[in-house]
Steps between C-alpha positions, in 0.01 A plus 500: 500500500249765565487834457491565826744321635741682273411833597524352886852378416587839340420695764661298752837475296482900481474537889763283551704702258409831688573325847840440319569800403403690824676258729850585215435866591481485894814278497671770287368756663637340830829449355496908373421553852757330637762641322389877652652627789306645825708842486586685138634846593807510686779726665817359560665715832829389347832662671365472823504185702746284256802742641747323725512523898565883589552615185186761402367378092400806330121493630492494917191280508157657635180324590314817374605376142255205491199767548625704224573261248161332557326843455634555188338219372713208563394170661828343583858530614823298402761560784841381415658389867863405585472185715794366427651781707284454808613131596732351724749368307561192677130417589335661178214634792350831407575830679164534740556849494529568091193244496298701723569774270404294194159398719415890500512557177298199391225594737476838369483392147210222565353782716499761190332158323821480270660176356828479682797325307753382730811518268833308603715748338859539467619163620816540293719244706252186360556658175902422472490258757191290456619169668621722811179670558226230412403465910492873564273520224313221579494571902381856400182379321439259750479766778284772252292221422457409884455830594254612202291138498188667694513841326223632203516372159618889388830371637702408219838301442822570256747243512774657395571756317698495196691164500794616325904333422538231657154376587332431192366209284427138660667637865256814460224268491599225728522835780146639363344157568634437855393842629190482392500192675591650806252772509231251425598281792355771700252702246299294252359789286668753527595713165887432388630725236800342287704574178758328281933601523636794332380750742132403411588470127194426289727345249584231787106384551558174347809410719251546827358206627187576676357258828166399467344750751147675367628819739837623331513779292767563198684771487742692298683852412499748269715767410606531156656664324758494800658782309225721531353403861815479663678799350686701760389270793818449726377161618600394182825598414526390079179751465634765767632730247200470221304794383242633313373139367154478364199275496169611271316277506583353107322190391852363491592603835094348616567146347797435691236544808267325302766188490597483849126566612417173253753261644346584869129491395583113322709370791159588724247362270733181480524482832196654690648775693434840534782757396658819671678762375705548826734762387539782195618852579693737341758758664340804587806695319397393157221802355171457596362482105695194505484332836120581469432300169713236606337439848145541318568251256586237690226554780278482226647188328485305838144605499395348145671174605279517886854507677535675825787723522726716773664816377888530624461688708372772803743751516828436425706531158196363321233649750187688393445613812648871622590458887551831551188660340305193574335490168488226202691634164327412178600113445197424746291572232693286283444241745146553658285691184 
């Protein structure tokens, strides 16, 4: 053969080779990409709108908050709502009234170009009843979805949060698929958020069966140490009377994060789906030294694994926001640097 049909042959093989290897890169680069959510920084307004009928939660809820949380540097809000309390119980049809509402506040949220998360929150009934409460859940998605198909892509669904007791495992699943089934009977792509039993359990990832859908996003929880996050917080009873608990920061105390963080970041690589951090707070009674290291910590480990996140929450037990004085305390920084 000659010479320089070698060299010919050479170089060809070598551009194939680079072709290769660039066309490897784009598709990983595309799969990176998909696994990245379109908000990162996130306020829940928890204690608010997941309250029963007529009874006032322990934040009256204000459009003015959407403009404030986006100016301190936020580009999306998580808003746990109670539906389950605004349906006829016979039909399962929405109160027009509480929806209206609920329209408001998602047009002043896309308006302050924020990520809403609509959050069904608090559905505690489906919890101990599952079998009992399938339709209303079902019939509530359908209408949301309905009602929501024509709306901007900043408009974002939750499920349900924190499947707990008695729905969990294979029923759990069985649910998660025929609601999203629902809501994409009416809305093709729009952006689902979804998480395994347990209250959003990270330790429960691999019991969560995931539909085929390219637009759902995986979610789960954080708060631990409960010990130290929930200590004198009288929403939780067993942590009610808890004081003075610490958190530093130790490397022993980080690779506990650094475990839960792992199972989350394989379960998305396995299965190509972006991750958020929908909830980690602690109570604003615990000292700020504390509260602050813990609340930078895991902002920052969500970060190094590119998961968005939403602190828990506004201004309530956990809150970072002052009401009264209208001013931020420190945590923002531990939040927004």
């Amino acid at each position: 053969m000659k010479k320089g049909k070698v060299l010919m042959g050479t170089v060809a093989a070598i551009i194939l080779i680079v072709g290769m290897v660039i066309s490897y890169k784009a598709v990983e680069k595309n799969i990176e990409a998909n696994r990245k959510t379109s908000f990162h920084k996130c306020m829940n307004i928890g204690n608010a709108l997941e309250s029963p009928p007529n009874i006032t939660g322990d934040l009256q809820m204000k459009a003015e908050y959407f403009e404030i949380i986006r100016d301190a540097g936020f580009d999306s809000v998580r808003l746990p709502v109670r539906f389950s309390d605004y349906v006829d119980k016979t039909t399962y049809v929405l109160d027009e009234q509480f929806m209206n509402t609920i329209d408001n506040y998602i047009n002043y949220a896309l308006n302050d170009n924020l990520t809403l998360i609509l959050d069904m929150h608090h559905f505690e009934e489906i919890m101990e009843k599952p079998e009992d409460y399938k339709d209303m859940f079902l019939s509530i998605w359908d209408q949301l979805s309905s009602r929501y198909a024509g709306s901007s892509d900043k408009l974002v669904f939750e499920l349900l949060n924190e499947p707990k007791e008695n729905l969990e495992g294979e029923l759990w699943n069985e649910y998660l698929k025929n609601a999203v089934e629902v809501i994409r009977s009416h809305d093709k792509k729009r952006k689902i958020i979804v998480g395994p039993d347990s209250c959003y359990s990270v330790e429960r990832l691999y019991d969560l069966i995931i539909p085929e859908d390219k637009n759902l996003i995986l979610t789960f929880h954080y708060y631990e140490p409960e010990t130290f996050t929930f200590q004198g917080d009288s929403y939780h009873k067993e942590y009610e009377n808890l004081r003075n608990i610490k958190w530093n920061g130790t490397d022993a105390e980080l690779r506990v994060m650094d475990n839960k963080f792992d199972i989350a970041k394989k379960y998305s690589k396995e299965n190509k789906i972006p991750v958020f951090l929908g909830e980690f707070g602690v109570n604003k009674k615990v000292k700020e030294q504390y509260r602050y290291k813990w609340i930078e910590s895991v902002r920052t480990e969500a970060d190094s694994y590119n998961f968005s996140w939403a602190y828990w929450e506004f201004a309530s037990n956990f809150g970072i926001y002052n009401l009264k004085n209208q001013t931020w305390g420190d945590e923002l920084q531990a939040l927004i640097p």
